[in-house]
C-alpha positions as CSV (number, residue, x, y, z in Angstrom):
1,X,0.0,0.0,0.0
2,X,1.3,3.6,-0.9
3,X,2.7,5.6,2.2
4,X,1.5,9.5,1.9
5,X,4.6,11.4,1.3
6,X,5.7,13.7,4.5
7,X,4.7,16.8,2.7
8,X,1.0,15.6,2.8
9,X,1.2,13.5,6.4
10,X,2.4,17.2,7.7
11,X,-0.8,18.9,6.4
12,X,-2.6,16.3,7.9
13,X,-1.5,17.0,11.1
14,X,-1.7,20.5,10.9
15,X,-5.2,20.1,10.6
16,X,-5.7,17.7,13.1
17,X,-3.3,19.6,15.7
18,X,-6.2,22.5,15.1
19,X,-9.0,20.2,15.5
20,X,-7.9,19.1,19.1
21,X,-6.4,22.4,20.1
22,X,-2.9,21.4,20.7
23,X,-0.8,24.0,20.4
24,X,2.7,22.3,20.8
25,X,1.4,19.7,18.0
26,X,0.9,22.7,16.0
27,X,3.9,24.2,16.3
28,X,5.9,20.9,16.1
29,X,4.0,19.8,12.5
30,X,4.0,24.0,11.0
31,X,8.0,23.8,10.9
32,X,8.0,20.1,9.7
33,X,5.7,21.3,7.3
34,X,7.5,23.8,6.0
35,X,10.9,21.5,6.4
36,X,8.9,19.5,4.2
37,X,8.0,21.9,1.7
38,X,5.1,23.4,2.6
39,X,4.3,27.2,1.4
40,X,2.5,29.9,3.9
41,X,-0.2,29.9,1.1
42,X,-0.9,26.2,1.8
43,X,-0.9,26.1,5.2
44,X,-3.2,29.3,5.3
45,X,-5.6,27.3,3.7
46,X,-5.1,24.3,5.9
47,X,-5.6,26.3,8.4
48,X,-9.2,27.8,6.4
49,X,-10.5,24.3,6.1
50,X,-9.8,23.3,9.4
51,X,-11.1,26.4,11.1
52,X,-14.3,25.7,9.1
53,X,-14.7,22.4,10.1
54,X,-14.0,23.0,13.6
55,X,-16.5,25.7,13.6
56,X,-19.3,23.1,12.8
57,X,-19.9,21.6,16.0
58,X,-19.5,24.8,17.8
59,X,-22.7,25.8,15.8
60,X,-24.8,23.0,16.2
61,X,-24.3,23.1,19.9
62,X,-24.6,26.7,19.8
63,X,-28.3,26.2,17.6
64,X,-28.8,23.4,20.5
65,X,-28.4,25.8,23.5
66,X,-30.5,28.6,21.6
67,X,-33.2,26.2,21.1
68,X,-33.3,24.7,24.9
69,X,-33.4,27.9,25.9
70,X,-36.1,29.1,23.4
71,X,-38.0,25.8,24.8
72,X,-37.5,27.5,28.6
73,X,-39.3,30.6,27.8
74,X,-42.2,29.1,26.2
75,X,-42.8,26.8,28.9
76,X,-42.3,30.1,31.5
77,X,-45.1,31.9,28.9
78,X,-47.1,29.2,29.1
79,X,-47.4,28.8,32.8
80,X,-47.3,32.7,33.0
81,X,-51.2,32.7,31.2
């Protein structure tokens, strides 16, 4: 089975290291990625897609919390009448 060169396995883990917030992994894989080969240009948009995709869960839980809470203040109206 073909390996993933290190260029690619360094984006990869740029990504990930932003998906679960560690910043020493983030450090550790930017240089290697750029060791690697890596331009800023395509670690700014590593950094887009995984920002994005990150942000996703933070909305839905966000949507969740707005609709509990919209849920609250009916049941408050309704007892309120």
């Amino acid at each position: 089975m073909p390996e993933l060169d290190t260029k690619t396995k360094e984006m990869v883990a740029i990504a990930a290291s932003v998906a679960g917030n560690c910043i020493p992994c983030l450090r550790y894989h930017f240089k290697e990625a750029m060791k690697a080969g890596c331009t800023k240009q395509e670690i700014q948009e590593i950094l887009e897609i995984a920002n994005m995709v990150k942000q996703r869960p933070a909305q839905l839980i966000n949507e969740a919390a707005i609709d509990l809470m919209q849920s609250v203040k009916k049941e408050v109206d309704h007892d309120n009448e």
